[in-house]
C-alpha positions in Angstrom: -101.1 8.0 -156.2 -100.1 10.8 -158.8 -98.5 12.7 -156.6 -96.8 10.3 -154.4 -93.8 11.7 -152.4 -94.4 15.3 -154.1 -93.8 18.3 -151.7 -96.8 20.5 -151.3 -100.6 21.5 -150.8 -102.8 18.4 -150.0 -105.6 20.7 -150.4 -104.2 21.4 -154.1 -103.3 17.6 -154.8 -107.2 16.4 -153.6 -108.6 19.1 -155.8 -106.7 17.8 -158.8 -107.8 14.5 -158.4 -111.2 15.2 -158.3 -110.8 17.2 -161.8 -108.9 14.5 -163.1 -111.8 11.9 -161.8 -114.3 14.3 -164.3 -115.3 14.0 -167.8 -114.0 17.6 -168.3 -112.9 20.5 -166.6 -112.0 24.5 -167.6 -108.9 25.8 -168.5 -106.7 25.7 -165.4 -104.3 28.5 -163.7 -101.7 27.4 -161.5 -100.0 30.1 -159.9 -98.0 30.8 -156.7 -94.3 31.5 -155.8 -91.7 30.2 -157.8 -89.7 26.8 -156.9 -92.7 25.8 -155.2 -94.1 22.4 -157.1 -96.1 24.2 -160.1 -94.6 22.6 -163.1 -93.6 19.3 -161.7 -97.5 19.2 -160.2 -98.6 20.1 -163.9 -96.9 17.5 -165.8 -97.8 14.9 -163.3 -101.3 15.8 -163.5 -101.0 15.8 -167.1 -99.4 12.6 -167.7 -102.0 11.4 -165.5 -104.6 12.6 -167.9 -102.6 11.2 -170.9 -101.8 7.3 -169.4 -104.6 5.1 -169.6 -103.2 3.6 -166.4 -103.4 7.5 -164.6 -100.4 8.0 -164.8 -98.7 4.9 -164.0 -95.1 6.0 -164.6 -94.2 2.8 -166.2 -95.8 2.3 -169.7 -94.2 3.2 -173.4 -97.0 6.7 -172.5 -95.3 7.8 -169.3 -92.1 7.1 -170.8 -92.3 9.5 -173.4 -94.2 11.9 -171.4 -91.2 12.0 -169.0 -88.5 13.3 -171.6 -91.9 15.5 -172.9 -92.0 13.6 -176.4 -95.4 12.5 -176.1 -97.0 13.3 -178.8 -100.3 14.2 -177.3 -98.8 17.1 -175.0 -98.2 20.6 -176.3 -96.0 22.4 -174.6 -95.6 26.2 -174.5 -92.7 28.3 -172.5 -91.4 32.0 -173.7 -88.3 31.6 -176.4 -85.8 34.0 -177.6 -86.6 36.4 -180.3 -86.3 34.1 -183.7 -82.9 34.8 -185.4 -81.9 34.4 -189.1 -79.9 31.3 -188.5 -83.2 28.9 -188.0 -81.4 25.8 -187.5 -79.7 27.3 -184.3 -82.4 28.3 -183.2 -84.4 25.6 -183.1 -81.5 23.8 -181.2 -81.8 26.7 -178.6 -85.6 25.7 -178.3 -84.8 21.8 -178.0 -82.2 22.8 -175.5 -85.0 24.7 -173.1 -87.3 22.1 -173.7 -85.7 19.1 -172.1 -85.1 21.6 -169.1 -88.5 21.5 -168.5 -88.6 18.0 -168.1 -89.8 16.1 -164.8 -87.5 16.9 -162.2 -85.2 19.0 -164.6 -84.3 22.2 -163.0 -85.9 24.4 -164.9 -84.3 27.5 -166.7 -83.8 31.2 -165.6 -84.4 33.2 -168.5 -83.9 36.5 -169.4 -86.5 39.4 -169.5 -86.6 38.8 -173.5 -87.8 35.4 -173.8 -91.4 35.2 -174.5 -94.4 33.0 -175.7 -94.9 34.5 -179.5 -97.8 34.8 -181.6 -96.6 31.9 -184.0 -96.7 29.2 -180.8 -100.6 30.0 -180.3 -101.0 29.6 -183.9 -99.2 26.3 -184.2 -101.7 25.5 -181.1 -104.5 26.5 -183.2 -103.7 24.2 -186.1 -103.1 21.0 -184.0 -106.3 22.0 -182.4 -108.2 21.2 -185.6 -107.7 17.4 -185.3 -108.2 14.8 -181.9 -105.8 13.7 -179.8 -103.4 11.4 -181.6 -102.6 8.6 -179.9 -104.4 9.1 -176.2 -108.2 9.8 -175.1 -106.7 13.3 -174.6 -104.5 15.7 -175.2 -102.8 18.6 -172.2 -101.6 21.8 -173.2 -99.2 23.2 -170.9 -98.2 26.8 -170.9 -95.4 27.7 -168.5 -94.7 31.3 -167.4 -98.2 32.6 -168.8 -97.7 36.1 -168.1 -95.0 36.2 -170.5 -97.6 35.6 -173.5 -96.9 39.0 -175.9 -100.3 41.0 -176.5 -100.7 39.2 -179.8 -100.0 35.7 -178.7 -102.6 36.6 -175.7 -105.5 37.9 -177.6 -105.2 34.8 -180.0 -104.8 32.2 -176.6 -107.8 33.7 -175.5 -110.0 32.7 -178.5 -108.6 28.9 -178.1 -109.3 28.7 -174.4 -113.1 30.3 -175.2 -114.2 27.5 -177.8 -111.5 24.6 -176.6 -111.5 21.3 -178.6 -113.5 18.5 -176.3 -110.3 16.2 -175.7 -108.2 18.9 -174.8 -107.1 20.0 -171.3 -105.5 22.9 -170.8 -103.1 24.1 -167.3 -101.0 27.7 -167.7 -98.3 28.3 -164.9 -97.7 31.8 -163.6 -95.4 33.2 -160.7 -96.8 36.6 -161.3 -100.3 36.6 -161.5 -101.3 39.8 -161.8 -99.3 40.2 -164.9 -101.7 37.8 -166.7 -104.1 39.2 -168.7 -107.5 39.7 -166.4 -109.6 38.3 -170.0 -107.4 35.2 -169.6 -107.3 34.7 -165.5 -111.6 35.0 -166.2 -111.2 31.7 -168.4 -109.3 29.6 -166.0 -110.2 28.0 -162.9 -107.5 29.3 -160.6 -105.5 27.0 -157.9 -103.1 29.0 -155.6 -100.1 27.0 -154.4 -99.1 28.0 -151.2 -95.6 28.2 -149.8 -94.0 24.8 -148.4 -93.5 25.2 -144.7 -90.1 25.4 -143.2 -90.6 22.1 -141.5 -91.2 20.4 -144.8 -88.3 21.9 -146.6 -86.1 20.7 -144.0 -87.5 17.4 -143.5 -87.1 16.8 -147.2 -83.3 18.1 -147.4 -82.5 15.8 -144.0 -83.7 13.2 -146.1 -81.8 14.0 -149.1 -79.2 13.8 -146.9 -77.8 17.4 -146.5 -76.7 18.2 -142.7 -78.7 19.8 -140.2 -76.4 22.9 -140.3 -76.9 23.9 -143.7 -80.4 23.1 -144.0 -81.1 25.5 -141.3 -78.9 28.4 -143.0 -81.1 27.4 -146.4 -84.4 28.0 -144.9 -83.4 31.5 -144.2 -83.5 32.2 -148.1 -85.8 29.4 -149.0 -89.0 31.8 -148.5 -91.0 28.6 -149.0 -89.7 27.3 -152.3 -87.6 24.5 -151.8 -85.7 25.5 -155.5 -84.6 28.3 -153.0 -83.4 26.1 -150.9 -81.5 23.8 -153.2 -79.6 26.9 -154.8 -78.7 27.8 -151.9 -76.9 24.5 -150.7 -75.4 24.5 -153.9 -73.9 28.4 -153.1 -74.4 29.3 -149.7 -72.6 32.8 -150.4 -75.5 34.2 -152.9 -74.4 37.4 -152.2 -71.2 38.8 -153.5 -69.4 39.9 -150.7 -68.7 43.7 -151.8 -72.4 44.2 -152.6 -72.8 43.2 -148.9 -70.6 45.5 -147.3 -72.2 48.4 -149.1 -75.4 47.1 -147.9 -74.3 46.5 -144.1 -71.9 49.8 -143.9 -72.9 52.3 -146.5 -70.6 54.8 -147.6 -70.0 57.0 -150.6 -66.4 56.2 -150.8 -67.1 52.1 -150.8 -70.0 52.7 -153.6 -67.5 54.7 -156.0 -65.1 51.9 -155.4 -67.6 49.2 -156.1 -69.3 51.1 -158.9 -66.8 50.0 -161.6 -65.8 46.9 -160.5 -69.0 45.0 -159.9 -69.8 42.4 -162.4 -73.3 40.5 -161.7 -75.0 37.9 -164.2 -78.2 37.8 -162.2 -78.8 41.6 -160.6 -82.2 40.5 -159.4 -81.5 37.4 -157.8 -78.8 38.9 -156.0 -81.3 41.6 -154.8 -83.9 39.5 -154.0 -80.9 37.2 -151.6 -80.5 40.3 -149.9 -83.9 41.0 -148.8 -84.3 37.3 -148.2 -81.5 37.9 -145.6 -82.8 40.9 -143.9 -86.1 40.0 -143.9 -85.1 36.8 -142.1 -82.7 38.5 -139.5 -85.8 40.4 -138.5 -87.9 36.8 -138.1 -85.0 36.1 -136.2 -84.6 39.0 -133.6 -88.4 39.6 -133.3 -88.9 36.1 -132.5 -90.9 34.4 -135.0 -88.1 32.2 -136.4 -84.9 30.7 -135.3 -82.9 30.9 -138.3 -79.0 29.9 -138.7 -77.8 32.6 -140.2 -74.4 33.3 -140.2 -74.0 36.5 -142.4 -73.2 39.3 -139.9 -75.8 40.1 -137.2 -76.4 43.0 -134.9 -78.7 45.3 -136.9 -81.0 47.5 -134.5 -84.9 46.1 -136.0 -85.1 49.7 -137.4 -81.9 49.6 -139.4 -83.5 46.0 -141.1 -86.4 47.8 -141.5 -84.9 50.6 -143.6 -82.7 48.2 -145.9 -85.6 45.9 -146.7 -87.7 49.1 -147.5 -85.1 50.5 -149.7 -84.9 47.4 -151.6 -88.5 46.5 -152.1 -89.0 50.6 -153.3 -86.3 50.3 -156.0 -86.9 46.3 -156.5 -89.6 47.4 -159.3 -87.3 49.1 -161.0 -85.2 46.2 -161.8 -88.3 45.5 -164.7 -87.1 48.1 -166.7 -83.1 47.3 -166.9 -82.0 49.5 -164.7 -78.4 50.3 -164.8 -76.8 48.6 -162.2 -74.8 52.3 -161.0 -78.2 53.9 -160.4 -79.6 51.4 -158.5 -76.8 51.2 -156.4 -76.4 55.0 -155.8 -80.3 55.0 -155.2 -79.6 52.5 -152.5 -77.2 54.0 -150.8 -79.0 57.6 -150.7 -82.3 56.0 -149.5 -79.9 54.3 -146.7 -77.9 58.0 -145.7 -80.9 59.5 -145.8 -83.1 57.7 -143.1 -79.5 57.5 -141.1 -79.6 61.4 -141.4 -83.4 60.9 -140.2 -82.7 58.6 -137.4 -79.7 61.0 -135.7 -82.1 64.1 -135.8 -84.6 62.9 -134.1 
């Protein structure tokens, strides 16, 4: 009954039970799309390991579990860089960790939070002595590939000679970022996307209207976190980056250029080729989306906006000023309309 009324794999939640059913088990991976279930899964699972009940919900164990003060779960997630002010900042890190809490909406962070060298070594030192109040203790590492090289190298020694009571479960949305010496420890479980059907039965039963729970599946790309924030702000895209990206033109880019202010540059990039991607589901006939953005794009021009952004998405790793990216959209857009009217 762990996972009661949780959205996701069955195939995932029967393989869990069966590990949690043994005396012991390898490291595990979960990995797989964000917004998909991951890290609600993993602390289910793991209070489930913790309760001497399985994870009854109820008892002083689950209790503390739930607002993550248990004392036999260690929890890892990336952190700013440490400041000089060491009270702040250990407000900062009480702050992030009660957003990781069951059904907490969990934090976007910025490309500089990371999982230092000095949390594997705290790890390391708890590691010394047993569990201290249940049969065993769950270390849970959340957004794995954000481990620095340090913090990785010295992981990797824990995870190779692991105390007997401890369990460990690392959460990724980019797996292939993870060190390969790491992903060869773990036992790796791959959570699929949620259907459409079962987003939408889940929001209908939350109570949101049939109307805008079919205009959120068009940018829920199987992650009902997607979904959500998009019911919460069905215009994800500011409107001026949209007209550029409907009617490119040199003139609307040096009038944007200056004026644009974004707080999330990759989310609004990534909303964008959510919504091409699923006019083109749309007009080829695999989906019936709502969608009420503006229509009408030939399959080739949806084409050529989706490949522009997935080329230059990459590039959004590195910081990439916000002007250059949007000039290097516009010329990859002009020049395939140059292209198309030669042919």
């Amino acid at each position: 009954m762990v996972f009661e009324n949780l959205l996701g794999s069955e195939k995932v939640f029967a393989q869990l039970r069966r590990l949690g059913a043994k005396p012991s088990f390898p490291p595990l991976l979960f990995w797989g799309r964000p917004g998909i279930g991951k890290r609600t899964t993993a602390l289910l699972f793991a209070r489930s390991l913790i309760c001497e009940e399985g994870g009854c919900g109820k008892c002083r164990s689950c209790q503390e579990f739930n607002r993550l003060g248990h004392p036999d779960l260690f929890l890892i997630f990336p952190a700013p860089p440490k400041g000089n002010e060491d009270e702040k900042y250990q407000e900062t890190i009480q702050l992030l960790r009660r957003r990781y809490s069951l059904y907490e909406k969990r934090p976007n962070l910025p490309r500089n939070y990371l999982i230092h060298l000095e949390e594997i070594h705290n790890l390391s030192a708890e590691m010394r002595f047993p569990p201290r109040r249940a049969k065993r203790r769950v270390v849970l590492i959340i957004d794995a590939e954000r481990l620095t090289q340090e913090a990785a190298n010295a992981l990797l020694k824990t995870l190779e000679e692991p105390q007997p009571a401890t369990r460990f479960i690392l959460l990724t949305s980019r797996f292939s970022l993870l060190p390969a010496t790491i992903r060869s420890r773990c036992l790796s479980i791959y959570f699929p996307p949620l259907s459409d059907e079962l987003i939408a039965r889940h929001l209908l039963e939350m109570g949101y209207e049939e109307i805008f729970v079919k205009r959120a599946l068009a940018f829920a790309y199987g992650s009902l976190r997607r979904a959500l924030d998009f019911l919460a702000n069905p215009f994800p895209i500011p409107e001026e980056i949209l007209d550029l990206a409907l009617a490119p033109s040199l003139p609307a880019l040096l009038t944007l250029i200056d004026e644009i202010r974004l707080t999330n540059w990759e989310e609004t990039v990534q909303n964008l080729i959510l919504l091409f991607h699923s006019q083109l589901l749309k007009k080829i006939g695999l989906k019936d989306y709502e969608i009420y953005y503006p229509e009408g794009f030939t399959t080739e021009e949806l084409l050529t906006r989706i490949e522009a952004l997935l080329k230059l998405q990459p590039d959004l790793e590195y910081n990439l000023n916000r002007r250059l990216f949007l000039f290097s959209f516009l010329s990859l857009l002009l020049k395939k309309k140059r292209e198309t009217n030669e042919r």
